[in-house]
Rosetta silent file (secondary structure, phi, psi, omega in degrees, C-alpha in Angstrom):
SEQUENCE: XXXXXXXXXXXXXXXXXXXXXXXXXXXXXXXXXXXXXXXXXXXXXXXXXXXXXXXXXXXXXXXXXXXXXXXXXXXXXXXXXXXXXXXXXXXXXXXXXXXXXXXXXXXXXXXXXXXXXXXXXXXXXXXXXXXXXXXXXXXXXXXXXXXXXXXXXXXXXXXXXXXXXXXXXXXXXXXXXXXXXXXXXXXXXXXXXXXXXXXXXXXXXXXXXXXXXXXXXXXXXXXXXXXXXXXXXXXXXXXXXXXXXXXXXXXXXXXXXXXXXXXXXXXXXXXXXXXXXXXXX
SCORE:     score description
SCORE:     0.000 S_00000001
   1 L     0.000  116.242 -168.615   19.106   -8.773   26.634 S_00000001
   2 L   -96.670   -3.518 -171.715   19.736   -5.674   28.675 S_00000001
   3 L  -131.585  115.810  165.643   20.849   -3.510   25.714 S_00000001
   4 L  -112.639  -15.431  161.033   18.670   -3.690   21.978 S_00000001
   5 L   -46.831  129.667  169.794   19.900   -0.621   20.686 S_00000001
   6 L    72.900    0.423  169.430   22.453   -1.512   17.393 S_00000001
   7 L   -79.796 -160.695 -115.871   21.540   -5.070   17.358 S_00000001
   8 E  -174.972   97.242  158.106   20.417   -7.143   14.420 S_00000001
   9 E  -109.076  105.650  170.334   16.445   -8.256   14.536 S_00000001
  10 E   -88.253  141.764 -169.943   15.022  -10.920   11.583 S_00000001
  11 E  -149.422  115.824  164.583   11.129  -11.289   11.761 S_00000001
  12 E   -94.935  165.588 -165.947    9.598  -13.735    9.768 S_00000001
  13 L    75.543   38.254 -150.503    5.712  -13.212    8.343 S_00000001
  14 L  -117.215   -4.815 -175.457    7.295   -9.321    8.954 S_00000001
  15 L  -105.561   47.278  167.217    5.654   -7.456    6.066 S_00000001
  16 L  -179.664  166.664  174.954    2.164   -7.530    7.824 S_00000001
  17 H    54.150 -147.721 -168.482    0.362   -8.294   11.072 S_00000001
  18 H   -75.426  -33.798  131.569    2.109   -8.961   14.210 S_00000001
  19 H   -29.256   -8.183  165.932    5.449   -8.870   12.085 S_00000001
  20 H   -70.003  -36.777 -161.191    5.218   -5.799   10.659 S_00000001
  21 L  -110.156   25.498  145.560    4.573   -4.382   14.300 S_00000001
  22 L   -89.149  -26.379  159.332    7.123   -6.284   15.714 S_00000001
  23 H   -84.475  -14.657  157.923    9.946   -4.845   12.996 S_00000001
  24 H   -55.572  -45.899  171.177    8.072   -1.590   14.098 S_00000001
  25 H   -70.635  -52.269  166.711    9.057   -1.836   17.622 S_00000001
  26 H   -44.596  -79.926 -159.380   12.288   -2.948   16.759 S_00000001
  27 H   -87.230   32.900  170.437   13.641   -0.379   15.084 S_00000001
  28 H   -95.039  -71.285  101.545   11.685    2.229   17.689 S_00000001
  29 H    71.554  -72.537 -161.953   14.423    0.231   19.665 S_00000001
  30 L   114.061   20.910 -159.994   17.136    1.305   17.502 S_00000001
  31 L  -114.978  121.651  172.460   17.528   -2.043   16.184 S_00000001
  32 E   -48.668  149.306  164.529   18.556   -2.837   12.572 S_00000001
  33 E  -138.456  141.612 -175.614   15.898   -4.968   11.120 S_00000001
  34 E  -129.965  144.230 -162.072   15.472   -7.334    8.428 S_00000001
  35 E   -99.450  145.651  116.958   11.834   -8.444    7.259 S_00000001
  36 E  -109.254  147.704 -161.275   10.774  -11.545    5.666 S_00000001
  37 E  -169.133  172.854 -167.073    7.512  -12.821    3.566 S_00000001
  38 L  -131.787   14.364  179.407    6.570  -14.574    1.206 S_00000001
  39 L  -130.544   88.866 -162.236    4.674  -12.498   -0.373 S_00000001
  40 H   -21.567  -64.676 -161.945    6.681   -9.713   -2.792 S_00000001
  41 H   -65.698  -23.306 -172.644    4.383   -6.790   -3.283 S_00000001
  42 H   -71.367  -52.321 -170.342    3.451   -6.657    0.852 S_00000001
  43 H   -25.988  -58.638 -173.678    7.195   -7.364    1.218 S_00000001
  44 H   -52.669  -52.202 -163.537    8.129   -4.159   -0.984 S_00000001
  45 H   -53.073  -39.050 -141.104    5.146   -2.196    0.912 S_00000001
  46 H   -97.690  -78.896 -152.745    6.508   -3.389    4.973 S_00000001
  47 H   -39.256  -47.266  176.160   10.268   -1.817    3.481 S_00000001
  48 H   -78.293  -44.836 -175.125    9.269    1.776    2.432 S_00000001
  49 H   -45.166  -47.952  165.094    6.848    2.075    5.355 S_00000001
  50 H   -54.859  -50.138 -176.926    9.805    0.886    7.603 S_00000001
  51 H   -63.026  -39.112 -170.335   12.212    3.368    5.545 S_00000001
  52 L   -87.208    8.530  164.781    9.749    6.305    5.961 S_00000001
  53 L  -116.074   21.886  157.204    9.910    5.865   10.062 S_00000001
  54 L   107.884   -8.976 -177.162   13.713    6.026    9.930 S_00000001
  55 L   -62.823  129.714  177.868   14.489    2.113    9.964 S_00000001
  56 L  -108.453   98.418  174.882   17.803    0.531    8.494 S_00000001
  57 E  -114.732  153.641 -163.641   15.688   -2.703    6.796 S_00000001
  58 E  -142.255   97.584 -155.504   16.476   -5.343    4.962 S_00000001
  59 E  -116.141  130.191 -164.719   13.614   -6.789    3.116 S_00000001
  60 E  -115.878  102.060  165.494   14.113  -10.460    2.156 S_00000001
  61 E   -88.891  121.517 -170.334   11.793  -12.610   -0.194 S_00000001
  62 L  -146.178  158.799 -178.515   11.523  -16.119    1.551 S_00000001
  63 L  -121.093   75.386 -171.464    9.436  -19.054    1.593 S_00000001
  64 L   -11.315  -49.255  178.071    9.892  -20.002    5.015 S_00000001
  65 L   -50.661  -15.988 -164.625    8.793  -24.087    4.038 S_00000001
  66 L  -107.822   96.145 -174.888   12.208  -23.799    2.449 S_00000001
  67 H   -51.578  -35.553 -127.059   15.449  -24.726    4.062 S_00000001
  68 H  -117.784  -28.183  172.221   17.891  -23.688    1.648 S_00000001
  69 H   -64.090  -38.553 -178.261   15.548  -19.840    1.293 S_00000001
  70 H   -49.552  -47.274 -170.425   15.789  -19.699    5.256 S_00000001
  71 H   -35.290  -63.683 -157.271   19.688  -20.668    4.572 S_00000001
  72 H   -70.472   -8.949 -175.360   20.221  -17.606    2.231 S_00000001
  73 H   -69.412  -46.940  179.864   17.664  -15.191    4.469 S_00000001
  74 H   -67.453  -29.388 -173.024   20.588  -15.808    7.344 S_00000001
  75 H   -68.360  -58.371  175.202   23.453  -15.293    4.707 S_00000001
  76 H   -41.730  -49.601 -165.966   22.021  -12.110    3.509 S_00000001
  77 H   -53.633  -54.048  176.438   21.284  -11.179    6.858 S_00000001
  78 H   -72.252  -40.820  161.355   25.254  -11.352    8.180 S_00000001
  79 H   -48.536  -44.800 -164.893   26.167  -10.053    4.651 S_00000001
  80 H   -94.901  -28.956 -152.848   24.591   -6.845    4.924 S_00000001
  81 H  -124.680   -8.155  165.908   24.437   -6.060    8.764 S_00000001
  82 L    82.505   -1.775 -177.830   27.544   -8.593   10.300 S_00000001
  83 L   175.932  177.199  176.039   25.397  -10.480   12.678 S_00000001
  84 L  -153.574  121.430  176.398   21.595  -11.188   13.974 S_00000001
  85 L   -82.894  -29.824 -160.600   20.510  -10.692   17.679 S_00000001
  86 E  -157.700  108.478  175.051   16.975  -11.307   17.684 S_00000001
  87 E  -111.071  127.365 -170.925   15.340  -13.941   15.345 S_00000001
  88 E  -122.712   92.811  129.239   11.388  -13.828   15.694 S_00000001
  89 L   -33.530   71.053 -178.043    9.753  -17.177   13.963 S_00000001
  90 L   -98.964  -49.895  174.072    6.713  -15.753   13.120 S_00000001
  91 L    -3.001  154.652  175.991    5.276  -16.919    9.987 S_00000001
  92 L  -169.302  164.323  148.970    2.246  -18.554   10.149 S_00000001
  93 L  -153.313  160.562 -164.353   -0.936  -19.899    8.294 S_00000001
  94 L  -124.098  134.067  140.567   -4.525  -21.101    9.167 S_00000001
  95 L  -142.342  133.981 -130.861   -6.898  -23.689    7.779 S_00000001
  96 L  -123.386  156.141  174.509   -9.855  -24.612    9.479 S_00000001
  97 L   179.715  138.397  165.683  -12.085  -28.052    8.860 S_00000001
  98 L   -36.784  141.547 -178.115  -13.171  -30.871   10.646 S_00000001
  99 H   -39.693  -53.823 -146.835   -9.968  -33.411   11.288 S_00000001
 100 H  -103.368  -11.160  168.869  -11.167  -35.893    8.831 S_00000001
 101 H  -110.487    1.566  120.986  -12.002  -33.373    6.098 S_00000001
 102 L    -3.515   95.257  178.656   -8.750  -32.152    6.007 S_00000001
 103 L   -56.756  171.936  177.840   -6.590  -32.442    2.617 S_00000001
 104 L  -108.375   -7.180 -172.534   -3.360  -34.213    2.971 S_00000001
 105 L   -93.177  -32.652 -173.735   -2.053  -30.896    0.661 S_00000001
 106 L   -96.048  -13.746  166.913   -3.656  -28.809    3.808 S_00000001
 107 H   -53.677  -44.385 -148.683   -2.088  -31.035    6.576 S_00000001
 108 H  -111.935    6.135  151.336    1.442  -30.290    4.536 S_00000001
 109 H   -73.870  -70.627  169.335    0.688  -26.678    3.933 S_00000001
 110 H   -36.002  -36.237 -151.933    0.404  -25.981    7.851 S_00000001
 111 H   -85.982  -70.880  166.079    2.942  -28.612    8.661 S_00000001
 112 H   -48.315  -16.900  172.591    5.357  -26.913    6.519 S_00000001
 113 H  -103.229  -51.791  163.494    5.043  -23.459    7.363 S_00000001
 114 H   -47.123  -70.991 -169.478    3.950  -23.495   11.016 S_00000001
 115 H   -99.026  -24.946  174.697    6.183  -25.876   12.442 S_00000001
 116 H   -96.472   -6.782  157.243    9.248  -26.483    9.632 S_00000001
 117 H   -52.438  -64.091 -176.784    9.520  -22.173    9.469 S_00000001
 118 H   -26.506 -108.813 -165.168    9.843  -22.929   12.965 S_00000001
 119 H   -34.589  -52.133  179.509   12.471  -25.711   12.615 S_00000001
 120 H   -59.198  -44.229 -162.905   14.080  -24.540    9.181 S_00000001
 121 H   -66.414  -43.108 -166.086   15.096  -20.620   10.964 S_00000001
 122 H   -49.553  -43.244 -169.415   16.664  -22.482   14.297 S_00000001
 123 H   -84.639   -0.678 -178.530   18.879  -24.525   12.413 S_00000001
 124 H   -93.305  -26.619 -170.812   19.678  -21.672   10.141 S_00000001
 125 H  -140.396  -12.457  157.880   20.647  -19.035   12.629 S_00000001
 126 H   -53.468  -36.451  172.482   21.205  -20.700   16.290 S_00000001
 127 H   -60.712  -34.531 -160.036   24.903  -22.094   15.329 S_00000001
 128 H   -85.143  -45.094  166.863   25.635  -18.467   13.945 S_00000001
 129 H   -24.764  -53.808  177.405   24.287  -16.986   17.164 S_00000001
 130 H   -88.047  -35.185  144.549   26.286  -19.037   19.337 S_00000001
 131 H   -14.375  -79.380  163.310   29.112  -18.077   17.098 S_00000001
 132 H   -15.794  -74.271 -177.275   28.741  -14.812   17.822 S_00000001
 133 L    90.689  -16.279  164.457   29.010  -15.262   21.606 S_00000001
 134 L   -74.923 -154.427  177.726   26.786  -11.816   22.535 S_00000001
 135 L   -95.617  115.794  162.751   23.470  -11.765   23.860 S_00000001
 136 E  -117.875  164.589 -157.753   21.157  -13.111   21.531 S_00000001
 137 E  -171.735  113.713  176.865   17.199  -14.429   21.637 S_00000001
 138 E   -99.488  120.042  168.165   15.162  -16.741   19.337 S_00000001
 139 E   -68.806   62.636  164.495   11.057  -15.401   19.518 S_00000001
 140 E   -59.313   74.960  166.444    8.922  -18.720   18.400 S_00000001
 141 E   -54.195  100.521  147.075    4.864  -17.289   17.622 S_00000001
 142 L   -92.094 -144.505 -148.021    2.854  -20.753   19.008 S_00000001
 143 L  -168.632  149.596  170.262   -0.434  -19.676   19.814 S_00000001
 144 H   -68.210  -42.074  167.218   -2.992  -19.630   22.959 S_00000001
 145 H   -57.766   -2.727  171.352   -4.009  -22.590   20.198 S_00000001
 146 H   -88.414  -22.825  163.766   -0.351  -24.220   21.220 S_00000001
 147 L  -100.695  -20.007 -163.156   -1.677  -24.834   24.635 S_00000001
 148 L  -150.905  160.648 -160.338   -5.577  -25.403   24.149 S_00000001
 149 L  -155.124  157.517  166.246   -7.226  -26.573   20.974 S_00000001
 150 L  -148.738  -86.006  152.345  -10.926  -26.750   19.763 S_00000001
 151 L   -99.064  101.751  152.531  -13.614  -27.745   16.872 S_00000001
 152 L    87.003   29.644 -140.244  -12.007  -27.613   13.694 S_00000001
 153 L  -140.310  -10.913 -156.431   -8.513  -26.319   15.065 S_00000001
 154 H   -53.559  -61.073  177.168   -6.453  -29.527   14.925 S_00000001
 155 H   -54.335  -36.410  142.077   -4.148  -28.983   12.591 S_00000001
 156 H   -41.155  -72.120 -159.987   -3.290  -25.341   13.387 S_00000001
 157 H   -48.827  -56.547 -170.034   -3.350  -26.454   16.918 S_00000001
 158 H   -92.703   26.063  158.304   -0.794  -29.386   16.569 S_00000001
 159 H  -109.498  -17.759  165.659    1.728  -27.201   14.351 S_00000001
 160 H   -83.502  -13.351  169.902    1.500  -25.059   17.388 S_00000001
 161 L   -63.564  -45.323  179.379    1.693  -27.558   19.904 S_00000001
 162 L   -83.387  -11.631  158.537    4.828  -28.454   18.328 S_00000001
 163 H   -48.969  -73.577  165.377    6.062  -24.979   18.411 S_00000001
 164 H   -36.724  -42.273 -148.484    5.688  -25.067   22.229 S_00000001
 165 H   -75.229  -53.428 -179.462    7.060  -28.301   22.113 S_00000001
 166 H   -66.966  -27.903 -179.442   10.489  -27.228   20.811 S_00000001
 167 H   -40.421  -55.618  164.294   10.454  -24.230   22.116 S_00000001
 168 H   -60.408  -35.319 -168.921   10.782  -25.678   25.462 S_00000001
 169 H   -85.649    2.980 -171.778   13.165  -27.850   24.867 S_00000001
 170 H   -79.202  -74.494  167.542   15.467  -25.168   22.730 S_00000001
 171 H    12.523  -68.684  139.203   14.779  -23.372   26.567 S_00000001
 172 H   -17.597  -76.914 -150.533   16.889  -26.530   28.057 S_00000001
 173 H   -69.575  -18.568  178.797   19.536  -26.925   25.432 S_00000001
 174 L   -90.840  -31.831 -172.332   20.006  -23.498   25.837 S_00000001
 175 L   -55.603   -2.999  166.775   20.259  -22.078   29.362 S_00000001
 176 L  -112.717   11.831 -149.476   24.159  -22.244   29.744 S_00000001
 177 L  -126.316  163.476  161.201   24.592  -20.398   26.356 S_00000001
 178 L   -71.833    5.477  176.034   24.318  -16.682   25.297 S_00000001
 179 E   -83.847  101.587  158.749   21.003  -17.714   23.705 S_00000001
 180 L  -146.248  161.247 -151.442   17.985  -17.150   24.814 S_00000001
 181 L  -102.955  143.342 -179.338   14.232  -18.271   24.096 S_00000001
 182 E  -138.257  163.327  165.709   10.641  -17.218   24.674 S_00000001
 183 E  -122.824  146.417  177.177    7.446  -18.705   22.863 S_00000001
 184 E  -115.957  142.966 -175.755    4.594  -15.985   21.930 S_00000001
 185 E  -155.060   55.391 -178.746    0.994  -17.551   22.552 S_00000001
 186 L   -73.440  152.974  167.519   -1.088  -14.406   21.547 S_00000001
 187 L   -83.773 -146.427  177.888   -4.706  -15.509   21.680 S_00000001
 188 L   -45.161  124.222  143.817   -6.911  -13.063   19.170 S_00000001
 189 E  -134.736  173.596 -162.062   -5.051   -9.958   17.409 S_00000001
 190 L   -85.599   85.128 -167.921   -5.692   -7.534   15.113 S_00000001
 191 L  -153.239  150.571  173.008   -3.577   -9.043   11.917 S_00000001
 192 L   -90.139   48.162  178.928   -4.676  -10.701    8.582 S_00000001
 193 L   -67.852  -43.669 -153.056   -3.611  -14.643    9.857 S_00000001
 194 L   -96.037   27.392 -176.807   -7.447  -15.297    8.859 S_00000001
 195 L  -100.955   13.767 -153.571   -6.750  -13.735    5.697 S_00000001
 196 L   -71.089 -158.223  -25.893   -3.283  -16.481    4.792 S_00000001
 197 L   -62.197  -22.545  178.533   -5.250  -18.169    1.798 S_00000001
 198 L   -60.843   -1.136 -158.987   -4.034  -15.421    0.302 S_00000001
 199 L  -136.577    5.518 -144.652   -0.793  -17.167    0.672 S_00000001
 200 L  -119.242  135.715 -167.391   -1.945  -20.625    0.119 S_00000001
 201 L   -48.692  168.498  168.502   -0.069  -23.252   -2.664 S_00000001
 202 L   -93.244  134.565 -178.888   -1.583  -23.484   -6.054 S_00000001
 203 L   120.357  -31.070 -166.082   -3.315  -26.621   -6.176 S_00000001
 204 L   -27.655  -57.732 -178.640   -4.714  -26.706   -2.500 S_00000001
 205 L   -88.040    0.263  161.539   -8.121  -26.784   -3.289 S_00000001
 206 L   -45.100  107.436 -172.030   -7.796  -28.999   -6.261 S_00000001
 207 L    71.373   28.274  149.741  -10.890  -31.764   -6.581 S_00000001
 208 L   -78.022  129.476  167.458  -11.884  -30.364   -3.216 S_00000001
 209 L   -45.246  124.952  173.312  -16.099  -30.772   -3.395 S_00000001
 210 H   -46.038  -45.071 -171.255  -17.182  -26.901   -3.924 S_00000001
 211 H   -62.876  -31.926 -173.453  -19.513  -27.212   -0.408 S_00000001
 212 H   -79.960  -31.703 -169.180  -16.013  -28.052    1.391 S_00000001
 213 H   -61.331  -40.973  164.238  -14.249  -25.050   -0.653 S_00000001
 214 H   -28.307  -55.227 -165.345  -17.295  -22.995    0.484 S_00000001
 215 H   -86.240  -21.149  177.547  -17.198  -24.061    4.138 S_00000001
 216 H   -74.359  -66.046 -177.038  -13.389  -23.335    4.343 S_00000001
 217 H   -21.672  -85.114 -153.261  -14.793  -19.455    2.844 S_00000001
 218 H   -24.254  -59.896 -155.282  -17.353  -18.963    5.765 S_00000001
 219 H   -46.840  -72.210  173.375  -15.188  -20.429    8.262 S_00000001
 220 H   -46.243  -43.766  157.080  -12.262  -17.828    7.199 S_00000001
 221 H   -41.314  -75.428  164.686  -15.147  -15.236    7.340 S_00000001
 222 H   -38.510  -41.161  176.445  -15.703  -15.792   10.934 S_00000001
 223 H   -90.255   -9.722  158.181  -12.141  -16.031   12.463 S_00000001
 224 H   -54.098  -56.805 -167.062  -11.538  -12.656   10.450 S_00000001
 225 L   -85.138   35.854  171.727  -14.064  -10.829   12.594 S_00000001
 226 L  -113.424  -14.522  177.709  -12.748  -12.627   15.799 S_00000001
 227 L   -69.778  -43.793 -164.770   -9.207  -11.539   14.647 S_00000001
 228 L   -78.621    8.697  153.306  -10.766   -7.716   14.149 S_00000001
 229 L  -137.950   76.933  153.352  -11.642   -7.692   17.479 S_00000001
 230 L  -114.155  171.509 -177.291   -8.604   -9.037   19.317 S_00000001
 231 E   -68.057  129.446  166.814   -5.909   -6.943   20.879 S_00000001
 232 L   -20.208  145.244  168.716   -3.883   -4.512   19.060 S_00000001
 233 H   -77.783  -26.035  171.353   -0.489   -5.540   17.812 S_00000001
 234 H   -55.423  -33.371  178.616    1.327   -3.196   19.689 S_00000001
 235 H   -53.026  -46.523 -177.294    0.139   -4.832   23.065 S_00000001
 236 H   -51.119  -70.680  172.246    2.494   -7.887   21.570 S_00000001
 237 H     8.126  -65.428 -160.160    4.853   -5.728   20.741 S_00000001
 238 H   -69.560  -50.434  174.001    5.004   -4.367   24.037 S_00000001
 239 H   -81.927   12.640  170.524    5.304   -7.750   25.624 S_00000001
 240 H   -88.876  -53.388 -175.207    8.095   -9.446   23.316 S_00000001
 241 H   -67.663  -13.883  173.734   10.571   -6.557   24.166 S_00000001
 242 H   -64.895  -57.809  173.650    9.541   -6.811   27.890 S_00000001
 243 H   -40.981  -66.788  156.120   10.068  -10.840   27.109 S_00000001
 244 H   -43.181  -35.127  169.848   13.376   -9.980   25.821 S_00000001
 245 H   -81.468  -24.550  179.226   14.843   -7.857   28.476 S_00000001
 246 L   -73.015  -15.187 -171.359   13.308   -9.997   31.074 S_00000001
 247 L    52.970   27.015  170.455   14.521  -13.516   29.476 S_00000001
 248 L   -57.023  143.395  170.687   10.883  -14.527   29.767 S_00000001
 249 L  -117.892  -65.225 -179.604    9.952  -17.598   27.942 S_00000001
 250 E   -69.861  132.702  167.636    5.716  -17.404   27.648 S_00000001
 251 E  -121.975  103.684  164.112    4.663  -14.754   26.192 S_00000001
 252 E   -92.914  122.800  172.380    1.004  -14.215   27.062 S_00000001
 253 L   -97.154  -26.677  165.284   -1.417  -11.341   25.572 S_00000001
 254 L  -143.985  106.425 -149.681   -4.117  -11.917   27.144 S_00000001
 255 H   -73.885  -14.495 -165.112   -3.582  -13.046   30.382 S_00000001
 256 H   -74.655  -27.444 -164.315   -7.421  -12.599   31.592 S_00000001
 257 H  -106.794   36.852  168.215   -8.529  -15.437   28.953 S_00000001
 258 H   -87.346   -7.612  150.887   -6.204  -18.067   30.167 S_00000001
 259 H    -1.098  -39.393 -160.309   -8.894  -19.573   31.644 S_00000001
 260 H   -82.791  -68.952  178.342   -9.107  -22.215   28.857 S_00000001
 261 H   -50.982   -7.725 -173.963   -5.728  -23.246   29.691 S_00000001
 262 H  -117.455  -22.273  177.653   -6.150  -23.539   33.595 S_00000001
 263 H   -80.100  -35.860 -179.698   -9.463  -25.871   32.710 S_00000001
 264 H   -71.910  -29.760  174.384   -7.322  -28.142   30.512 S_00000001
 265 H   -53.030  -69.946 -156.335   -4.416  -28.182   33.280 S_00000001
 266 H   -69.893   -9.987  168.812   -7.443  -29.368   36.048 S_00000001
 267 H   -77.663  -23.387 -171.700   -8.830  -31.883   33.553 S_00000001
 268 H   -74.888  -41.721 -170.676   -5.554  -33.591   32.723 S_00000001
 269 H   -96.541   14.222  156.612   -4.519  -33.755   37.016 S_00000001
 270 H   -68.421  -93.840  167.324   -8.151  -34.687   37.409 S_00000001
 271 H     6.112  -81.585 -172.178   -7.529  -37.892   35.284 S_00000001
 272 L   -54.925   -3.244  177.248   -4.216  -38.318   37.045 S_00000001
 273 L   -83.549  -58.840  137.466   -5.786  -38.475   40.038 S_00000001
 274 H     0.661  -72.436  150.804   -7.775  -40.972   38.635 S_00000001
 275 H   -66.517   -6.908  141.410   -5.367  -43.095   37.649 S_00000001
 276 H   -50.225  -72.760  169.853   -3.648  -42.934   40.886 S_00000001
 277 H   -42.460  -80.878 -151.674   -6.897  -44.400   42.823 S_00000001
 278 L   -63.624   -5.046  179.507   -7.184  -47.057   40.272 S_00000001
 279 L  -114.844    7.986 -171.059   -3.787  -48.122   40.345 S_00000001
 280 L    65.858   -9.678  159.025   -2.732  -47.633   44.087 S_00000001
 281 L   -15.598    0.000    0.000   -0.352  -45.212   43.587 S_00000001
């Protein structure tokens, strides 16, 4: 997109963390914006903050998990402002536990937010996009956890995997169209993701053993202060709108720790190597 001035940006997750300072950038831009969350009182909080820098926002209570709330988040969206330019999937939520101690309520919390927010906004606002016919650009937040996964990570990790997964393939389906796609794969930033319980169904932890509710606590303790010292939200910032004028599709923040991600590449073409020899290949 070589022009973002007067254009249309929806950011979901937008009334905190790296949405807030992505409808921040945006309308530094000059870019209408419209916020969504799923949580009222932050919601209300993101809109006058946004109002008091000069922004023309549009703050939208949505439950991402919800097709027919995404539905009316796009309706509103063309209702008030005539069109949408820049849709940033962002939502997101974390819960961390060994694989096997995992709820089937916390599999379908993640599952539902991560990856069908995902899945629910494409189908809500890619048809109207290519309607449109300008230059337009869907923003999918995966994760450095969308490429590389570790202890107690699965489930995050494989709603972000699957992030990636479509992402690329929207990438494809897309590439003759006025549409176009990037995935965000910030590692650590400075946002309250290891705060989502705060956001978390009623029931979750129902007839969970207190030592697992406990162990969930700590856990959330720890990836707080690994959040509070990640990179500033602006550095994303700074590299989604680069990502957008550029038609980039990864969007990396911190390119020095990809490390992780170049050891899982040489273990996988180790293997295949492997499996070459043993098969004559």
């Amino acid at each position: 997109m070589d022009k973002l001035e007067g254009s249309v940006a929806v950011v979901t997750g937008g009334a905190s963390g790296i949405g807030l300072a992505l409808a921040e950038g945006f309308a530094a831009q000059g870019m209408k914006v419209v916020i969504a969350d799923v949580h009222g009182e932050t919601l209300k909080s993101a809109e006058r903050h946004l109002q008091g820098r000069g922004a023309d926002v549009l703050a939208v209570l949505t439950d991402v998990s919800n097709p027919a709330a995404v539905d009316a988040l796009a309706d509103a969206t063309v209702k008030r402002f005539g069109k949408v330019n820049v849709l940033c999937n962002n939502a997101g939520v974390q819960r961390s536990a060994p694989t096997w101690k995992l709820s089937e309520k916390e599999w379908k919390w993640l599952v539902d937010v991560n990856l069908f927010g995902v899945v629910n906004g494409v189908r809500s606002f890619v048809p109207r996009m290519l309607e449109q016919g300008d230059p337009c650009h869907v923003v999918n937040t995966a994760s450095l956890g969308g490429l590389v996964t570790g202890p107690l990570m699965s489930a995050y990790s494989a709603t972000k995997y699957a992030v990636v997964a479509i992402s690329e393939s929207m990438k494809l389906e897309l590439m003759q169209s006025n549409v176009g796609v990037s995935v965000l794969c910030p590692h650590f930033v400075k946002t309250n993701l290891g705060d989502a319980d705060r956001n978390m169904p009623a029931g979750l932890e129902e007839g969970m053993p207190h030592d697992e509710v406990q162990a969930r606590r700590e856990f959330g303790k720890g990836a707080t202060a690994l959040v509070e010292a990640g990179v500033s939200t602006e550095i994303v910032v700074r590299c989604v709108i680069d990502a957008l004028h550029k038609n980039r599709f990864y969007i990396f923040t911190h390119p020095g720790e990809m490390g992780f991600f170049k050891k899982r590449m040489d273990y996988i073409l180790k293997a295949v190597d492997e499996a070459d020899a043993l098969l004559g290949s």
